[in-house]
C-alpha positions in Angstrom: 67.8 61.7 107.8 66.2 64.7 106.6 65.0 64.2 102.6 63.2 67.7 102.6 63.8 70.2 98.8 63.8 73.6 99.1 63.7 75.8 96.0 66.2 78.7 94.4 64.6 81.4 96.8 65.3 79.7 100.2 68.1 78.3 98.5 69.4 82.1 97.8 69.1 82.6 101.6 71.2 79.9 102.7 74.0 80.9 100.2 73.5 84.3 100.7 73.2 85.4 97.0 70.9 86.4 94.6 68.4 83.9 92.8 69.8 84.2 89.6 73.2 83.3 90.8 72.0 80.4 92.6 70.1 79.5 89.3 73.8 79.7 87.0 75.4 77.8 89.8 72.9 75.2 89.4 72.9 75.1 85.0 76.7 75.2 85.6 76.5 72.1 87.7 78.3 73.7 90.6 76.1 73.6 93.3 75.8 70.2 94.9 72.4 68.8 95.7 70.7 70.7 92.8 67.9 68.9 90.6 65.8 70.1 88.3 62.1 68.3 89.3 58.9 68.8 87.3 60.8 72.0 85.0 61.7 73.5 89.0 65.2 73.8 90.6 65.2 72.4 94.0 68.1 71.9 96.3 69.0 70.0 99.5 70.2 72.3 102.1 72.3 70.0 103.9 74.2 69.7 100.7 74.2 73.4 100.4 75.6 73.9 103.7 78.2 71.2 103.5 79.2 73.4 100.3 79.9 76.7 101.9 81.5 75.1 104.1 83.8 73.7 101.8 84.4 77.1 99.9 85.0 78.9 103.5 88.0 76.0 103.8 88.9 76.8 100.5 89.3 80.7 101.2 91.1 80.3 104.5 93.8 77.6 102.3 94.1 80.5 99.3 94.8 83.4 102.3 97.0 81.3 103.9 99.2 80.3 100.8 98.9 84.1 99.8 100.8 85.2 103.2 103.3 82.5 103.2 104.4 83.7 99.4 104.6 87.1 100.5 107.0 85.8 103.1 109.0 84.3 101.1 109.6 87.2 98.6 111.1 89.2 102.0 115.0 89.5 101.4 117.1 88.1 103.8 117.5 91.2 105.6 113.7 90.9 106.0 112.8 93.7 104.7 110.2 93.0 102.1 111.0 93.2 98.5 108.8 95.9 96.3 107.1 94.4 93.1 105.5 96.6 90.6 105.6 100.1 92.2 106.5 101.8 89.6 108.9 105.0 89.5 109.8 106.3 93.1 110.4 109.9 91.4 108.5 112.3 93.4 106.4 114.7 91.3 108.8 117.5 92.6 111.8 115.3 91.5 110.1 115.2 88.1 109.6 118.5 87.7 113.0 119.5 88.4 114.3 116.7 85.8 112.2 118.6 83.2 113.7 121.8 84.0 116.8 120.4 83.8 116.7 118.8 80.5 114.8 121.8 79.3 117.7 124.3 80.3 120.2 122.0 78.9 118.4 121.9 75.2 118.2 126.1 75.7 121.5 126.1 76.4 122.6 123.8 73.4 120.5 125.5 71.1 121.7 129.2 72.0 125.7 127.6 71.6 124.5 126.2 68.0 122.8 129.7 67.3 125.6 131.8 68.5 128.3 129.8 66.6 126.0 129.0 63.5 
């Protein structure tokens, strides 16, 4: 069984992150293997590999449940159900609203001004 350390630059490689991030992991307790030795960080790789591992299962779980929620917000028709879009008005559409509740408030105030 292999015993060797490594410390928070090869450490950086493995994970594929910057040394500071590897050194908040480790202060947060998140990375396994970490210990602090003699005032340095050092790390077991195999730990550190068995980790990303871990967090690459963890991704694929979180994509998976994210697609079979999406499926289940289709309608029965199967067509998929919109969330959060927003007005479907077309900027032309909205510009021709405008102009027509700007003609209707010229035309209300040129009845009030011809009859007041």
């Amino acid at each position: 069984m292999n015993k060797e350390r490594i410390r928070i630059p090869a450490a950086a490689e493995i994970l594929g992150v910057e040394p500071r991030t590897v050194q908040a992991l480790a202060l947060r307790g998140e990375l396994p293997g970490a210990a602090k030795i003699g005032g340095l960080w050092t790390f077991d790789p195999a730990a550190l590999r068995s980790w990303i591992k871990s967090q690459e299962r963890l991704c694929q779980e979180k994509a998976q449940r994210t697609r079979r929620e999406k499926s289940r917000r289709n309608t029965a028709t199967g067509v998929a159900t919109r969330y959060g879009q927003g007005s479907r008005l077309h900027l032309g559409s909205i510009d021709s609203a405008y102009e027509q509740a700007m003609q209707k408030l010229r035309n209300a105030a040129s009845t009030k001004n011809a009859i007041g």
